[in-house]
N, C-alpha and C positions, 0 to 999 in steps of 0.2 A: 659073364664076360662079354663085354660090348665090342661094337668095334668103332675105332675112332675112324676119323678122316685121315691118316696117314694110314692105317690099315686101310680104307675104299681104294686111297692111292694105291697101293703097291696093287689091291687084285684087281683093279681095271688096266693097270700095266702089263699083268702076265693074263689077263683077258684079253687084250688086243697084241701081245706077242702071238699070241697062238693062232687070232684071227687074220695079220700079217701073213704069218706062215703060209697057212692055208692057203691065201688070197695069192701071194707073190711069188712062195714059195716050192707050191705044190706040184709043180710037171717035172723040171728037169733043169730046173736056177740054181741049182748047185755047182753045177760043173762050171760055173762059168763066176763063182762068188770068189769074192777077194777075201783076205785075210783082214783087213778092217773094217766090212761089215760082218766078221765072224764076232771078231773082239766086238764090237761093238753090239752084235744083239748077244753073245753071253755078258756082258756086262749088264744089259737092258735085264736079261732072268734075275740075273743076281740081286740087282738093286729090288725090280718089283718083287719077288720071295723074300728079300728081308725086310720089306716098309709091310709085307701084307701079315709078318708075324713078329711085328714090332709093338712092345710092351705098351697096355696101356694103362695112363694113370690114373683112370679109374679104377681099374682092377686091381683087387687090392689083395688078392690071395698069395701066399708067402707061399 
């Protein structure tokens, strides 16, 4: 089971949500975040989690 280029996409997306986090996130930027960059970084997981376990057509196991 290889991984394609749309799989490297999705885990360098949820590898740099996390290093974001850390970076921007980490003291006390919560209290003070809006509701669309909530939406927007849970959409950011979403997307990278389903392109990094999105089928490839190599793989040919049924």
């Amino acid at each position: 089971m290889g991984m394609s280029f749309i799989n490297w996409v999705g885990f360098v997306m949820l590898l740099l949500a996390l290093l974001l986090n850390e970076a921007f996130l980490g003291i006390n930027a919560w209290y003070e975040l809006h509701v669309g960059a909530l939406l927007a970084g849970v959409t950011w997981l979403v997307v990278g989690a389903a392109l990094s376990m999105w089928p490839s057509p190599k793989d040919q196991r049924a």
